[in-house]
N, C-alpha and C positions, 0 to 999 in steps of 0.2 A: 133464498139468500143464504148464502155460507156463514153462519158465524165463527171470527175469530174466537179461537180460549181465550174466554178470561182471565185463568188463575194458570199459573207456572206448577203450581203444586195441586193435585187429585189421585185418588186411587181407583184403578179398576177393578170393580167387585162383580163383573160380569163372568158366567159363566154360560153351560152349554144349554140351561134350561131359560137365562133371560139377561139385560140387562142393567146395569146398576153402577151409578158413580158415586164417587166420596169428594167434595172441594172443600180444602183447607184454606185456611186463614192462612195467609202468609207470616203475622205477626204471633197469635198465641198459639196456631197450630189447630183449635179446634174445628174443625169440620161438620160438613151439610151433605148426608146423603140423600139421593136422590129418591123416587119413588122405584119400584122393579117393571121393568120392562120386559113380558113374556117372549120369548122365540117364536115368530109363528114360520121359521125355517127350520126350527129344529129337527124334525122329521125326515128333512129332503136334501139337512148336510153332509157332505161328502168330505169327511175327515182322513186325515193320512194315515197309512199303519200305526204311526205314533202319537194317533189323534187322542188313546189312552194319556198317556204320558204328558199331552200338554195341558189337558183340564187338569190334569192333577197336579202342573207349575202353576196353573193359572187360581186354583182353588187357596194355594199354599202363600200364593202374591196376595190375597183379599186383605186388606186393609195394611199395605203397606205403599207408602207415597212414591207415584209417579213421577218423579220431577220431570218435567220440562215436555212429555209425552205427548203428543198430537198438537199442542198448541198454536204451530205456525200454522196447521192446517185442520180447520174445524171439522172436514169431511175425513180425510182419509189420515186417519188417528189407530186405524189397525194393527200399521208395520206388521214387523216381525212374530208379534206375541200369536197373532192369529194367521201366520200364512197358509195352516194348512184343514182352514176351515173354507167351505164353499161360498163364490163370489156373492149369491143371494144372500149369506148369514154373513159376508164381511159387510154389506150395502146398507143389511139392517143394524148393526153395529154402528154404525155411520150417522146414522139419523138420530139411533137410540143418542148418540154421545152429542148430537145439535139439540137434541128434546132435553138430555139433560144438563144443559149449558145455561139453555133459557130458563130451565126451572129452579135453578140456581142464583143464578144470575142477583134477583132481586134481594138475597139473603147479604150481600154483600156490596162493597163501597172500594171504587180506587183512592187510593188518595195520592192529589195531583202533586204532591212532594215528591216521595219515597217512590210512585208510582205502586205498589203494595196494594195489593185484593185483600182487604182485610173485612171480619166479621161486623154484628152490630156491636159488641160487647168492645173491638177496640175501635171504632170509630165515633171518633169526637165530632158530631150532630154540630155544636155551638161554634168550630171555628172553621168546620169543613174539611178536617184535616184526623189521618188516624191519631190512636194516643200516643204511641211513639214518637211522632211529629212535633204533636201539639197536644200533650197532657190537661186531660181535664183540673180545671180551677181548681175544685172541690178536693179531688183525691190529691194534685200535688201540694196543695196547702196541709191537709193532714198526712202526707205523708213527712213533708218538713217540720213540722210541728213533732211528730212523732222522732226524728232525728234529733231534734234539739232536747226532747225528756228526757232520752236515753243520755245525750253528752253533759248535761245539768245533772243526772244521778252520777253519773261517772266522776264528775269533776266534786261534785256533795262529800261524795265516798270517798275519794284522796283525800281531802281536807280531815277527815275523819280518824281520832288515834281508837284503833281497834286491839291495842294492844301492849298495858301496861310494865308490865315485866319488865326484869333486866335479864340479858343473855349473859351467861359465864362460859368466858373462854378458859378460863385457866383447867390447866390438867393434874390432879394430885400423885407423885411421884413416889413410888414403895419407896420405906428406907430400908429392906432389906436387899431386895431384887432391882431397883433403881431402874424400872418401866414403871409407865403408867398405872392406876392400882383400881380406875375405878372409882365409883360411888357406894360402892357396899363396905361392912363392915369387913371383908379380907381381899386381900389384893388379886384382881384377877390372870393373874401371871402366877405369882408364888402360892397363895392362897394363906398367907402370915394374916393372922389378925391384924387390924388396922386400929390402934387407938390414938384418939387426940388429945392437945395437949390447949387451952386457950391461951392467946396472948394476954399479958396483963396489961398493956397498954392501949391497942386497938380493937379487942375482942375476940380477934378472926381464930377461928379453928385450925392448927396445926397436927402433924401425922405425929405420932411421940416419936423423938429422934431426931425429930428437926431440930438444925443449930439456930433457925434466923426464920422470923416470923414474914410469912409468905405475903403480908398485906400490905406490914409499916418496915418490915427489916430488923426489927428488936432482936434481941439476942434471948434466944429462950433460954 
């Protein structure tokens, strides 16, 4: 009996000493390789001039995903990769890829949604259905509970003054060079010493030279 593939997604890791399949999870990706399957044609294949050349594409493809590859047709999954290998070593290739379909096979679950060949790790046992479908209880509960601590510290932490200070905008202005002068004791433009003078009314720090105090408008 011919089996259809199972899965859309596997890798061919067969080469010219045996062979060997990889079937991927459709959903997390992770994969089930197969057991090796020895050549017992190796000996008696009749490879093309090029027949260098193509084990060493076929060596360089190992463990990168065939999509969609033999699938409609569980025997003759050869094509192209191996055209110029002998009809006995495409035959056994053949069998090799039905022997490792069935040994697969049981490592994995469709699910009748998404229709999705997926592992044990995404299929959800409790509703028949992969996790993507149909999320287990368990983890989407902690995973929503974990989203709401995060928006609760978020929303904690706004409400929170982290930061007493007052910001000062204002700019103190040379009164010899009439730019900005800076925080230090000489202007950094001119570099004049900078002496102040206090208001007697508001208290505030004035540049000596100022006519009108910078905080209440007094007249120094």
């Amino acid at each position: 009996m011919t089996m259809q593939g199972f899965t859309k997604n596997f890798t061919d890791n067969s080469t010219e000493a045996g062979f060997q399949f990889t079937f991927l999870c459709d959903n997390c990706r992770d994969g089930y390789k197969t057991k090796f399957m020895a050549s017992q044609t190796t000996g008696k294949a009749k490879l093309l001039k090029t027949a260098g050349g193509l084990f060493s594409a076929v060596a360089q493809l190992a463990g990168k995903s065939s999509i969609g590859y033999g699938v409609d047709r569980g025997v003759d999954v050869v094509g192209g990769r191996y055209s110029g290998m002998s009809p006995e070593w495409q035959k056994e290739h053949d069998d090799a890829f039905e022997k490792a379909q069935n040994e697969a096979r049981s490592n994995f679950h469709k699910c009748p949604k998404c229709t999705n060949w997926v592992c044990e790790t995404c299929w959800n046992e409790e509703d028949g259905l992969c996790t993507k479908c149909a999320p287990r209880e368990a983890s989407a509960v902690a995973a929503a509970r974990a989203q709401k601590r995060v928006k609760d510290i978020d929303d904690k932490a706004g409400m929170t003054q982290v930061f007493t200070g007052e910001i000062e905008g204002k700019q103190t202005i040379c009164p010899t060079c009439g730019k900005p002068a800076g925080q230090g004791k000489f202007c950094n433009n001119c570099g004049v010493k900078l002496s102040v003078q206090k208001c007697k009314k508001c208290g505030a720090k004035n540049l000596a030279g100022t006519r009108f105090c910078s905080e209440c408008g007094t007249k120094l």
